[in-house]
PAFI-925077 format. One line per 10 residues: number of its first residue (from 1); their letters; for each residue x, y, z of N, C-alpha, C. Coordinates in steps of 0.02 Angstrom, whole numbers, m for minus. Example, Ala and Ser with C-alpha at 12.3 -4.5 7.8 and 13.67 -1.06 7.14 Angstrom:
! residues 2
1	AS	660,m284,390,615,m225,390,660,m165,390  642,m112,354,684,m53,357,645,2,394;
This chain:
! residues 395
1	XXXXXXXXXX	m4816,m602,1520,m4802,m652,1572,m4791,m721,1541  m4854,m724,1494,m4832,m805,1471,m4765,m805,1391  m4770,m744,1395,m4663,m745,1346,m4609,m783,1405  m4625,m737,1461,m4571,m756,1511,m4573,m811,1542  m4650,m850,1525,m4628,m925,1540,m4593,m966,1509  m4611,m947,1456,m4599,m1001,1397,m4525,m995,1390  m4496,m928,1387,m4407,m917,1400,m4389,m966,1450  m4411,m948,1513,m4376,m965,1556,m4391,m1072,1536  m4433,m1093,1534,m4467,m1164,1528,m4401,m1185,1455  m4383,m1139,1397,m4347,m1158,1361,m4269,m1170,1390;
11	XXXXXXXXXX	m4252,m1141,1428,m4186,m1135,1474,m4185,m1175,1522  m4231,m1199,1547,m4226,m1259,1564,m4241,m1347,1552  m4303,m1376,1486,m4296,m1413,1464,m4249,m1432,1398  m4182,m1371,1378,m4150,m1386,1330,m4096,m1415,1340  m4055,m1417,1379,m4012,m1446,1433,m4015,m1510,1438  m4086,m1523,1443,m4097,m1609,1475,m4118,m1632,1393  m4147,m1609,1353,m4150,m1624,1281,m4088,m1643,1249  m4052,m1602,1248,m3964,m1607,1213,m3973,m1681,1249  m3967,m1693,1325,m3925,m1750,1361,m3937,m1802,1345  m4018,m1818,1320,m4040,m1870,1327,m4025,m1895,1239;
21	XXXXXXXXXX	m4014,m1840,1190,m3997,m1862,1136,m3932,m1888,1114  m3902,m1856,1166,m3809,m1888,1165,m3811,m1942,1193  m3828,m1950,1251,m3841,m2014,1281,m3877,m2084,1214  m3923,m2061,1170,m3964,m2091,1139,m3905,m2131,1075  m3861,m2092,1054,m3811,m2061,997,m3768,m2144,1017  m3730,m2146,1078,m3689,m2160,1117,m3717,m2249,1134  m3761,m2264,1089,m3786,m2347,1111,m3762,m2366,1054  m3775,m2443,1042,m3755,m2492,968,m3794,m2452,914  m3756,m2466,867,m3768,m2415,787,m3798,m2468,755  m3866,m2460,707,m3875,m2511,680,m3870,m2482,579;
31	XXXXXXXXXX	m3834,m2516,551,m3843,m2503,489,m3883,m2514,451  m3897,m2470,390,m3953,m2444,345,m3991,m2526,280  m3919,m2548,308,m3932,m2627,282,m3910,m2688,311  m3939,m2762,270,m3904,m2803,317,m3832,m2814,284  m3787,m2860,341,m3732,m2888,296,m3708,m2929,327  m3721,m2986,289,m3707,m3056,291,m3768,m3070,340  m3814,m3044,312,m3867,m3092,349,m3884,m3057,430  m3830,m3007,432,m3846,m2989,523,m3854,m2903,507  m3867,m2880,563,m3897,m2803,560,m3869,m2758,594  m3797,m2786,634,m3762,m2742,678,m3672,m2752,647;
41	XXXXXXXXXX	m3661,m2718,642,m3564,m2715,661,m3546,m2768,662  m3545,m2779,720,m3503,m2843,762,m3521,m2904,733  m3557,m2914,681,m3566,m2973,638,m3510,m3006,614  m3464,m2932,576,m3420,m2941,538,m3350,m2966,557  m3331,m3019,522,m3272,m3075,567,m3203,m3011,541  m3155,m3038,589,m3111,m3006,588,m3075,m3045,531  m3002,m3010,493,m2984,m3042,442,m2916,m3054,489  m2880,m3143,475,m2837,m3155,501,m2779,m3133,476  m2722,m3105,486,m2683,m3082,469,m2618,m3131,489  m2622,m3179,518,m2534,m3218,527,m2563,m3260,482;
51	XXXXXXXXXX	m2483,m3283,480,m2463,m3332,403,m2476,m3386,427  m2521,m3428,371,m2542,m3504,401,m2499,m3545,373  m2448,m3525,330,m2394,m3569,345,m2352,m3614,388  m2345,m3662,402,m2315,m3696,489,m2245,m3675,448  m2225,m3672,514,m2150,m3663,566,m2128,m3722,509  m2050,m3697,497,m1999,m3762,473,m1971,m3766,563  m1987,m3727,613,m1952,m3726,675,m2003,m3785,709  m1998,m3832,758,m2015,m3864,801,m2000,m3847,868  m2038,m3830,876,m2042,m3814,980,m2027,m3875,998  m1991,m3887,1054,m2025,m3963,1123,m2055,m3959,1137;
61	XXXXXXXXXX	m2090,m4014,1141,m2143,m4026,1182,m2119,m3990,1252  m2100,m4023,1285,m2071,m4006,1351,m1998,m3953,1349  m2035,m3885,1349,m1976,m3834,1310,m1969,m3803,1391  m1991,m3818,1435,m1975,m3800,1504,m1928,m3838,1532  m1939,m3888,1512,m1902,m3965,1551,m1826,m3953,1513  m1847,m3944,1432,m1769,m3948,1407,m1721,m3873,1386  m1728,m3830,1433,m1716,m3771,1414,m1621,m3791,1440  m1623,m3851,1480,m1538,m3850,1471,m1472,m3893,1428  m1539,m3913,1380,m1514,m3976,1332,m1450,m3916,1296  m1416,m3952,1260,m1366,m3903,1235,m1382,m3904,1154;
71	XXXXXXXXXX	m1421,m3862,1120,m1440,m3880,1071,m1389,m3836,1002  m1357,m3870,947,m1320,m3824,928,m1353,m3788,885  m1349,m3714,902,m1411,m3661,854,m1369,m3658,770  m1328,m3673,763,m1293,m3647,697,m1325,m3702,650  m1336,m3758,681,m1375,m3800,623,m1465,m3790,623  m1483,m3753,652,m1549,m3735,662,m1572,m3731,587  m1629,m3736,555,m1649,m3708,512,m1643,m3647,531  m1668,m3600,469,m1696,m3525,466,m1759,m3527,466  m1766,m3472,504,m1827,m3467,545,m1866,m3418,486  m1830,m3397,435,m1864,m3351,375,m1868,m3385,314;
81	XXXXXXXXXX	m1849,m3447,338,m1879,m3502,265,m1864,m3492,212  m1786,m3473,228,m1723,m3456,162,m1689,m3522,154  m1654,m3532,122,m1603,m3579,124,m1547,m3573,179  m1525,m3592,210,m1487,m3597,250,m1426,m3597,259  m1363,m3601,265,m1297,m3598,260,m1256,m3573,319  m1207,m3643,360,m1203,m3662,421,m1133,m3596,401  m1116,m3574,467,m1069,m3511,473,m1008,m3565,501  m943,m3538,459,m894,m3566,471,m860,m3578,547  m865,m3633,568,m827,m3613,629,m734,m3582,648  m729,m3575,716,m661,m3527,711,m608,m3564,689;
91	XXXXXXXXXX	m604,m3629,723,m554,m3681,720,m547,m3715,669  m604,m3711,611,m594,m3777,570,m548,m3756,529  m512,m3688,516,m461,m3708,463,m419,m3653,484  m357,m3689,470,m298,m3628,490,m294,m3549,473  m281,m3510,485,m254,m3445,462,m208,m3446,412  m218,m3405,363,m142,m3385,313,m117,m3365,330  m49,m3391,293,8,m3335,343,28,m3298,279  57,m3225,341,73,m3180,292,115,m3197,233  177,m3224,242,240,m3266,204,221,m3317,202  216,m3341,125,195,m3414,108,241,m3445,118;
101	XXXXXXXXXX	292,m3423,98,365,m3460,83,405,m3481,169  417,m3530,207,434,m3549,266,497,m3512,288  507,m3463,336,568,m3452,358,634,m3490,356  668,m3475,342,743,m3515,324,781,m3502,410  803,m3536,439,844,m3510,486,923,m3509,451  941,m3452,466,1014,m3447,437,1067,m3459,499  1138,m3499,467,1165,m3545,514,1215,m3472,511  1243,m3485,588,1276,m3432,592,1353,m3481,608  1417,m3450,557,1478,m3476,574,1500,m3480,626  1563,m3522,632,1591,m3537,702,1624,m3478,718;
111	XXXXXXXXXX	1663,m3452,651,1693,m3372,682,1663,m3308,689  1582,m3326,698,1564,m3249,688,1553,m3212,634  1506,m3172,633,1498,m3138,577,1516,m3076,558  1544,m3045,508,1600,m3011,500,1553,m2945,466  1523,m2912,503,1481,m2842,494,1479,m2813,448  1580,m2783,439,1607,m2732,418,1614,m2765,329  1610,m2852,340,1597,m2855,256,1533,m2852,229  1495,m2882,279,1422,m2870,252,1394,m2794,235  1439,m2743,248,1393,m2685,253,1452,m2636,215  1498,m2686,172,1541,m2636,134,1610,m2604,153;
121	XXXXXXXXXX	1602,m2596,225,1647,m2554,263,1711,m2574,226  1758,m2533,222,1844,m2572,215,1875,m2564,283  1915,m2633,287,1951,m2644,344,2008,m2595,380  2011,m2564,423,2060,m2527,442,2112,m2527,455  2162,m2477,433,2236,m2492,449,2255,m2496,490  2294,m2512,534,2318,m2497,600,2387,m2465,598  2425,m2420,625,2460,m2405,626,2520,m2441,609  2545,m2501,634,2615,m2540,625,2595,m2545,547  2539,m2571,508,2535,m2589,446,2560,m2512,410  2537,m2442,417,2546,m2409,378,2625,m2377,408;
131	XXXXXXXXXX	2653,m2385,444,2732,m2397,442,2765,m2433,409  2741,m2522,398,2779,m2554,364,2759,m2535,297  2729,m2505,275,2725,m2489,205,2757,m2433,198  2752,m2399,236,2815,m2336,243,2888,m2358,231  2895,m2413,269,2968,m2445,249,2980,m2475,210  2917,m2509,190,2940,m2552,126,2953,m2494,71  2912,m2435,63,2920,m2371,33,2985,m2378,17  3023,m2367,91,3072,m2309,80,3066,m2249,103  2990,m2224,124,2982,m2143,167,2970,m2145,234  3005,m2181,263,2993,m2172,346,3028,m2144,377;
141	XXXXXXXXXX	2993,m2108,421,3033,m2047,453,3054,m2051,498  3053,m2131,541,3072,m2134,606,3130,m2187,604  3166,m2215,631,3221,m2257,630,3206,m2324,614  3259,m2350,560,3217,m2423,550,3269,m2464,601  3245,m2505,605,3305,m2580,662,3281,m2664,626  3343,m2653,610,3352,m2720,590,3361,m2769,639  3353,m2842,640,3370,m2900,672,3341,m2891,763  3283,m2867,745,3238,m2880,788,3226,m2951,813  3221,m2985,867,3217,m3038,892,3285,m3060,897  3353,m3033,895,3432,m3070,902,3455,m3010,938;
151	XXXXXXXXXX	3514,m3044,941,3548,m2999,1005,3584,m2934,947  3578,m2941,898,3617,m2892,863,3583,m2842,846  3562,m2787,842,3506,m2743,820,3533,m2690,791  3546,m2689,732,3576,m2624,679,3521,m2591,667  3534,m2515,657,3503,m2469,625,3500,m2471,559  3461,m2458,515,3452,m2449,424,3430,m2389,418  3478,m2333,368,3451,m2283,336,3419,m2300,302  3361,m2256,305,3278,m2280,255,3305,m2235,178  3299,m2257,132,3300,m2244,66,3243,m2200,43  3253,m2128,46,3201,m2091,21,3193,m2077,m36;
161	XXXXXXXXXX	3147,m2075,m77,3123,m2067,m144,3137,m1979,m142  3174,m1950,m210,3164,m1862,m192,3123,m1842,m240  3074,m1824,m185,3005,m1778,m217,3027,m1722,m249  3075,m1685,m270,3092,m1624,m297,3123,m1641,m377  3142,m1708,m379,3163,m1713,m445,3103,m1714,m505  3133,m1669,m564,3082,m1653,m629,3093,m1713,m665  3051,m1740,m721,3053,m1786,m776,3041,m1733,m821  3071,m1753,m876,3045,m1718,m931,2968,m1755,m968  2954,m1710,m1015,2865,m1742,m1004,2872,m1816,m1032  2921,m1830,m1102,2907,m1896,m1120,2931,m1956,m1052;
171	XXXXXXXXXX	2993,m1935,m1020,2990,m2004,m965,2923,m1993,m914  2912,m1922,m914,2846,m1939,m861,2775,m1990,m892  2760,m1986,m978,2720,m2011,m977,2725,m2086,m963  2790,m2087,m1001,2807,m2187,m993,2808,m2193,m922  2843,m2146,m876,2844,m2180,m822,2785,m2164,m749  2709,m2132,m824,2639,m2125,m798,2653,m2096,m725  2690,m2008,m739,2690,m1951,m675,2672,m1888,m707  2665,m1859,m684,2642,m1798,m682,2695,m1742,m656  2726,m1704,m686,2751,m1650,m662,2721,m1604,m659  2713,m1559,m588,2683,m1508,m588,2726,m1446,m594;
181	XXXXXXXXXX	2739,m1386,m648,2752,m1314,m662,2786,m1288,m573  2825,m1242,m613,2846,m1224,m523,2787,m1168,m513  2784,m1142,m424,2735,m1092,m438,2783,m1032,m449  2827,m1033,m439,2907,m958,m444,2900,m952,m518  2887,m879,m505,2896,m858,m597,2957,m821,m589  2977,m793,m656,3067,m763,m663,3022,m684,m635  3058,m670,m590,3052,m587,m586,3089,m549,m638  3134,m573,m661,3176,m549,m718,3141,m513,m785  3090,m543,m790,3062,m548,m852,3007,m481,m839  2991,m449,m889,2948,m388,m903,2889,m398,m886;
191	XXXXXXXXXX	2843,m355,m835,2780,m383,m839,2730,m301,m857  2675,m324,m891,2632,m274,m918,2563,m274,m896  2565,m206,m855,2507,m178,m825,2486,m124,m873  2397,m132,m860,2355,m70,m861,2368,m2,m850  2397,46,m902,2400,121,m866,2349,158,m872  2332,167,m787,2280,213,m751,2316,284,m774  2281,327,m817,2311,421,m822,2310,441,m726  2376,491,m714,2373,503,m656,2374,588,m648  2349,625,m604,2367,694,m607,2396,707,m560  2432,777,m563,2467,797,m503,2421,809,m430;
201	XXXXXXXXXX	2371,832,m444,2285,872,m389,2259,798,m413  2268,767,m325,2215,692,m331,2155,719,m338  2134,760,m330,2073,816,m346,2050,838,m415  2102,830,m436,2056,841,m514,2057,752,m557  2009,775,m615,1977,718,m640,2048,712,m699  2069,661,m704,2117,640,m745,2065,653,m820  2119,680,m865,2112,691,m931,2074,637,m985  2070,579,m955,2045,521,m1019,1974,514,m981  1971,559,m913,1887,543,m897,1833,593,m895  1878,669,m925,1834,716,m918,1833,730,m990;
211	XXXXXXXXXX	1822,683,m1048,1799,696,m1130,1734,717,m1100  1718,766,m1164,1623,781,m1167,1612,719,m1211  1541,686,m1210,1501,660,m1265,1470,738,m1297  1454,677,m1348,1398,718,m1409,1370,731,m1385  1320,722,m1333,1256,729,m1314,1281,803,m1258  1330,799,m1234,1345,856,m1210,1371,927,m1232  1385,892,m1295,1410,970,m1351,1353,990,m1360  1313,945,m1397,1243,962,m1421,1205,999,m1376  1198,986,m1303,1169,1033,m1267,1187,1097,m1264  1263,1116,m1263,1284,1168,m1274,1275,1215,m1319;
221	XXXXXXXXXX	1271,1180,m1368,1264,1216,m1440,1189,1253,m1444  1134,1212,m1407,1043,1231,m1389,1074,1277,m1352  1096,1299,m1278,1104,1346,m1246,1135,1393,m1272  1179,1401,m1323,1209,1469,m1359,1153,1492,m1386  1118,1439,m1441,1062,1449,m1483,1008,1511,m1441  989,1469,m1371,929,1508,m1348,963,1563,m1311  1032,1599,m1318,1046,1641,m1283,1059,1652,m1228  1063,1597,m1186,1085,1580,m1113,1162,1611,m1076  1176,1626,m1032,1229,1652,m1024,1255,1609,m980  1309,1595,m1005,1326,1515,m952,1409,1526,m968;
231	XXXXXXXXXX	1434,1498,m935,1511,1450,m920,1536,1422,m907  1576,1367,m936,1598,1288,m903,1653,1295,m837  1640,1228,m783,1666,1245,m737,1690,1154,m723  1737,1168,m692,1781,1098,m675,1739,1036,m653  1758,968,m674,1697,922,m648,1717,923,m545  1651,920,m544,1641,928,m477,1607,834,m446  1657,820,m399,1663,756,m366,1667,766,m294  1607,750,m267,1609,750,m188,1576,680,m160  1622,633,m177,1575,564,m166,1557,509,m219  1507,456,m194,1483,415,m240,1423,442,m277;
241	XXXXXXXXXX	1380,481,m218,1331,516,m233,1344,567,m262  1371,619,m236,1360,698,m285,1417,697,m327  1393,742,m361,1465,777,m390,1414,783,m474  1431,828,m520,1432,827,m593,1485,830,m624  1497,774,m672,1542,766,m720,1556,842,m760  1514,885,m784,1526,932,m842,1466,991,m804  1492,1020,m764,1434,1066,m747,1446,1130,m771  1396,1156,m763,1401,1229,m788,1388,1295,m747  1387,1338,m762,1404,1425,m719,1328,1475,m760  1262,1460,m731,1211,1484,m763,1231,1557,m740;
251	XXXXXXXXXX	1222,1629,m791,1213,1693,m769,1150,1752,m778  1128,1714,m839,1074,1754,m876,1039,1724,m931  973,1737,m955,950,1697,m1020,947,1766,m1054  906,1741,m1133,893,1809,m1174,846,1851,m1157  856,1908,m1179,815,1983,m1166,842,2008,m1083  904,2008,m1059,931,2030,m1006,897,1995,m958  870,1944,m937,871,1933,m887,921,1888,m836  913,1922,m767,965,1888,m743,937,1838,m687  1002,1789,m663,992,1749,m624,1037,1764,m576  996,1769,m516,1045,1789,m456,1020,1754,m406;
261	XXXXXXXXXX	1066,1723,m364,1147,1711,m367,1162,1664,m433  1203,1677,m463,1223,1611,m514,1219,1528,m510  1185,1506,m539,1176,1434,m519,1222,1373,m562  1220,1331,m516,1294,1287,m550,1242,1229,m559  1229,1215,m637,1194,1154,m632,1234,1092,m696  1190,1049,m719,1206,994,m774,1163,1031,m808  1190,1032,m900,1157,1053,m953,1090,1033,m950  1067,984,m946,991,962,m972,952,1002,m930  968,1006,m851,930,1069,m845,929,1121,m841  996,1153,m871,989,1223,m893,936,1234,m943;
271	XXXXXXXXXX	943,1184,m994,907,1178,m1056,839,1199,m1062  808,1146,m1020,741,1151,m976,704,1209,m966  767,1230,m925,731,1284,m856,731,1368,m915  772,1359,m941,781,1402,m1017,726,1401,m1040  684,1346,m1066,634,1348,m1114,583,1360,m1083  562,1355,m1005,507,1364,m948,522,1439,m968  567,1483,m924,565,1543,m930,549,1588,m1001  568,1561,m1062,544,1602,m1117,475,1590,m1161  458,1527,m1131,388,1491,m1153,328,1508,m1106  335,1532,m1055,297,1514,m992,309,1577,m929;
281	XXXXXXXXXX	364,1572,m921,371,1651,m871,360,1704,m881  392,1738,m933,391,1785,m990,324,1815,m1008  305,1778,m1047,227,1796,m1092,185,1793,m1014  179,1749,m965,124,1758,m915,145,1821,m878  211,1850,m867,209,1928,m833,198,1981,m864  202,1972,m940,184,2037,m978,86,2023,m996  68,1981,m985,m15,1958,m994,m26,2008,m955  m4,1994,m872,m26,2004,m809,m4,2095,m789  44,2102,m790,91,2177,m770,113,2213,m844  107,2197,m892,149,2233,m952,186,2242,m959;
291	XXXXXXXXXX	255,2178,m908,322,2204,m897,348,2136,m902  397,2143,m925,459,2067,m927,497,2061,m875  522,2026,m887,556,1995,m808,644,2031,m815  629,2032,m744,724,2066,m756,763,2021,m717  739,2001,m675,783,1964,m633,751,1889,m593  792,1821,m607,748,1781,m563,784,1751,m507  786,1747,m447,810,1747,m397,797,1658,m382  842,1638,m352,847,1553,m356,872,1560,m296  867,1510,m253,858,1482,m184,907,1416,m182  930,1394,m227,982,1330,m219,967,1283,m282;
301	XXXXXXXXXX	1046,1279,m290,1051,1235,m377,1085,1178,m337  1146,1173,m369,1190,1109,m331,1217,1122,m269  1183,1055,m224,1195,1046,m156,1216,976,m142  1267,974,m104,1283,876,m68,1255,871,m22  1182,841,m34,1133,833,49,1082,796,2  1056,745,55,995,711,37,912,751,30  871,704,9,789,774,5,783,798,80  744,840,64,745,874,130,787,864,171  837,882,161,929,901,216,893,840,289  857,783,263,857,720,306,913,647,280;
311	XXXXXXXXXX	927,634,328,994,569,338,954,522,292  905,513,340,852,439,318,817,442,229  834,493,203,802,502,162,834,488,78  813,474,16,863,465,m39,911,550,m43  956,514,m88,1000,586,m122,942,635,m143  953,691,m146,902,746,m156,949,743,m259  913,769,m292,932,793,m343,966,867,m367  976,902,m301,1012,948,m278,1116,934,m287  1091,846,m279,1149,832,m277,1208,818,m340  1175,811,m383,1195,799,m459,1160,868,m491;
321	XXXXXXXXXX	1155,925,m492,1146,971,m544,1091,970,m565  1041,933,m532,972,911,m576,922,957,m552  923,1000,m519,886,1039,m479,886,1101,m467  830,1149,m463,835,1196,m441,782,1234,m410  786,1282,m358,720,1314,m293,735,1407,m340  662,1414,m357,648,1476,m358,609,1510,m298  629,1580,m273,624,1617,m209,569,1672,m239  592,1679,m315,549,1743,m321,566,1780,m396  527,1845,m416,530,1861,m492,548,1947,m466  575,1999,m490,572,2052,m509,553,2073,m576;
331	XXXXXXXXXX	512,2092,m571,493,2138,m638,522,2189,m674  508,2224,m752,553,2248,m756,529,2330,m754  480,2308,m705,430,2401,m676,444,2414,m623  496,2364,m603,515,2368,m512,469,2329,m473  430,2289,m501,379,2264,m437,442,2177,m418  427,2166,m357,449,2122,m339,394,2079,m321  392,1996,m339,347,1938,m329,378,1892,m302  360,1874,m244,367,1822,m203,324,1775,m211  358,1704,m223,296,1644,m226,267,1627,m170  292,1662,m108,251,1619,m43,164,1637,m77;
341	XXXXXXXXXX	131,1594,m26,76,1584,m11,26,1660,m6  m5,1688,m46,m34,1761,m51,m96,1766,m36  m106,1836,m4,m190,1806,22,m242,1835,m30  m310,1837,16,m337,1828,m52,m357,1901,m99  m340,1932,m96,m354,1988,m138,m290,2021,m186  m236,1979,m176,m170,1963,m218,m204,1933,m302  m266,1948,m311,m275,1932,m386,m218,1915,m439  m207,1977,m441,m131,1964,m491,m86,1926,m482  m51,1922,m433,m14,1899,m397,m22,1813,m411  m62,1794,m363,m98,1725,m362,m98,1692,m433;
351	XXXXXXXXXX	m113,1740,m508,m160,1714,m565,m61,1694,m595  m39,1753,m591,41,1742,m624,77,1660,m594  82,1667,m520,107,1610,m494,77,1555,m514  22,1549,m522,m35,1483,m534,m31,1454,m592  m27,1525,m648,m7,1498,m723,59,1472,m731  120,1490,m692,187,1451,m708,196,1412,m680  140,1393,m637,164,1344,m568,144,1280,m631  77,1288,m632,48,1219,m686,70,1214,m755  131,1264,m800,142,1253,m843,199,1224,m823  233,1229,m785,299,1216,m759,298,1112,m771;
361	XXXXXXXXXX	241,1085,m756,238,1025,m760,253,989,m841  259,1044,m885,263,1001,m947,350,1014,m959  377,1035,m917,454,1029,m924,490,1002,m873  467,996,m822,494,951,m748,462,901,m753  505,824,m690,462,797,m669,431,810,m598  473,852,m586,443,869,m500,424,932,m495  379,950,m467,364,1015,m474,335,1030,m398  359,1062,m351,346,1067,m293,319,1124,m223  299,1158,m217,275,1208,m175,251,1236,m195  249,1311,m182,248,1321,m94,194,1305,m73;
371	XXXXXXXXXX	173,1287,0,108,1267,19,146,1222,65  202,1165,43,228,1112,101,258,1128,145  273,1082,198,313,1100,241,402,1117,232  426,1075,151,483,1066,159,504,1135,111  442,1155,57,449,1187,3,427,1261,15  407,1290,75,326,1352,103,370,1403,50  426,1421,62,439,1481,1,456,1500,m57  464,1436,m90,478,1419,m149,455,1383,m176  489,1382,m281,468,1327,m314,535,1294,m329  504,1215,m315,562,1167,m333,547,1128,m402;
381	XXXXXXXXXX	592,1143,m448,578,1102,m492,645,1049,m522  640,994,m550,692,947,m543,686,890,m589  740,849,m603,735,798,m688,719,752,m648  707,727,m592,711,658,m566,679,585,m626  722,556,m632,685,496,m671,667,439,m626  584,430,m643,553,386,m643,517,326,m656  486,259,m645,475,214,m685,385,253,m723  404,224,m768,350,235,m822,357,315,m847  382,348,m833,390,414,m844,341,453,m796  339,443,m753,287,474,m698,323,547,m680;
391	XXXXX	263,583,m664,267,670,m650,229,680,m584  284,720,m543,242,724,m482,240,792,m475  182,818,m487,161,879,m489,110,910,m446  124,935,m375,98,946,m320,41,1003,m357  m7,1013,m365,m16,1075,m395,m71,1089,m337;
């Protein structure tokens, strides 16, 4: 019982304890020492802080009374007890002028001022003046009349100078003219033209333009070498674009094989397509089947049509001899190989095409199908020249 007084008795005299000590806190503070003699705060004088310097300014006395005197402020002292220095007024001294030097007025003549000399012009002729100089000439073309102003008025033939007469050169120089050459030459006289060779067939190539070069014997001479079966055939001209100068009649390479249908191409790629087939065709069908090739079937040599038989498109290389589409191989066991697209258990098949397809790139620059849209059953291969020597080899 007496815990629960003493709780409760603490809860209520602690309240009024705190109050009366804040309250206590909250009177004059007295410090722990004296200073200056006194024992509280407020002893201590305040420190004056304005400048006891006097004013260079003077008030009026009576600054109510004279607030309408007119006093001029620009001579005022400074009120910051600088030196002083009165501000120029507006009026006291003229403006500079832009031009030191005084305008001149310029007197203008009694007759006016004459534009056309000041500004160069030359004076204009008028018509009667460039007649009388016509007559004084001698070349006037219209009637002269004498004794103008009298009752008598004769006509004067005007005296024409004749523009057609020659000087020879020494009176022309003394008499400082110029004769100009007639432009009439003598038709009489022989004249010597350029002879163009002509043939009877505007169709065939005139004789001084169908020489072989070296470089074209020489190819020939490689294609006997590697056994090629070929024959020369007339230059062929269908245009600016197609045509081959020296083409040839492909029939067969060495070890009997043939080419069917016969292809009409330019040597360099007979040359080529020669060294593909005995480097590369050959050895990969006897790897694969144990059989050589008997026959290779071609799909189109020389054609006059752009790539892909499109308008919009460049010349195809079909068009110059540079080209040629393989369709397919016969063997010489009777098997027949088609390059289309083979499915997948065509092992053989697939491994043969794949190996000539990617060797084919070290003798073409184009090397093309099947697989595309333009190429699905064949291989196109072709000389096209490119910058840097680039090879486009779809593989």
């Amino acid at each position: 019982m007496s815990i629960a007084f003493l709780r409760q008795s603490r809860r209520t005299f602690l309240p009024v304890f705190l109050s009366v000590a804040l309250a206590a806190c909250s009177g004059p503070m007295t410090p722990p020492g004296s200073i200056d003699d006194e024992t509280t705060v407020s002893s201590i004088d305040p420190v004056d802080t304005t400048d006891s310097t006097p004013s260079t300014y003077a008030a009026p006395d009576n600054a109510i009374q004279e607030t309408t005197d007119s006093t001029d402020y620009l001579d005022t002292p400074n009120l910051a007890n600088r030196e002083s220095q009165p501000l120029p007024k507006i009026d006291e001294e003229p403006l500079p002028k832009i031009d030191e030097e005084p305008l001149q007025q310029s007197s203008i003549p009694g007759d006016g001022v004459n534009m056309d000399t000041a500004l160069g012009v030359q004076q204009p002729t008028s018509l009667a003046e460039e007649q009388s100089v016509d007559i004084a000439e001698g070349n006037a073309t219209q009637p002269v009349v004498d004794g103008i102003g009298t009752d008598n008025l004769t006509e004067r033939a005007p005296t024409r100078v004749a523009t057609d007469q020659s000087l020879d050169f020494n009176d022309a120089s003394s008499a400082d003219q110029i004769t100009m050459p007639s432009k009439r030459r003598n038709v009489d006289e022989e004249t010597q033209v350029a002879f163009i060779p002509r043939t009877s067939d505007p169709t065939e190539e005139a004789d001084g333009f169908a020489e072989m070069t070296s470089a074209d014997r020489a190819c020939r001479s490689e294609l006997e070498r590697m056994g090629v079966k070929f024959q020369e055939l007339p230059p062929i001209s269908n245009g600016r674009s197609c045509g081959i100068a020296h083409p040839i009649k492909v029939t067969g390479f060495r070890g009997g094989i043939q080419l069917k249908p016969a292809a009409t191409l330019n040597c360099s790629m007979t040359k080529l397509f020669a060294k593909w087939v005995k480097n590369e065709l050959v050895p990969s069908s006897r790897y694969r089947y144990f059989s050589g090739i008997k026959t290779i079937h071609q799909m189109s040599s020389y054609s006059c049509r752009k790539m892909n038989s499109r308008s919009n498109n460049p010349w195809s290389e079909h068009a110059k001899g540079n080209a040629m589409d393989i369709g397919g191989f016969t063997l010489k066991n009777g098997k027949h190989i088609d390059v289309r697209k083979k499915s997948f258990f065509a092992f053989r098949e697939k491994g043969l095409l794949k190996t000539v397809r990617e060797d084919s790139c070290k003798y073409f620059t184009t090397v093309l199908g099947p697989g595309d849209a333009y190429h699905g059953d064949h291989f196109h291969f072709d000389l096209r020249a490119r910058k840097r020597n680039y090879r486009h080899c779809s593989l």
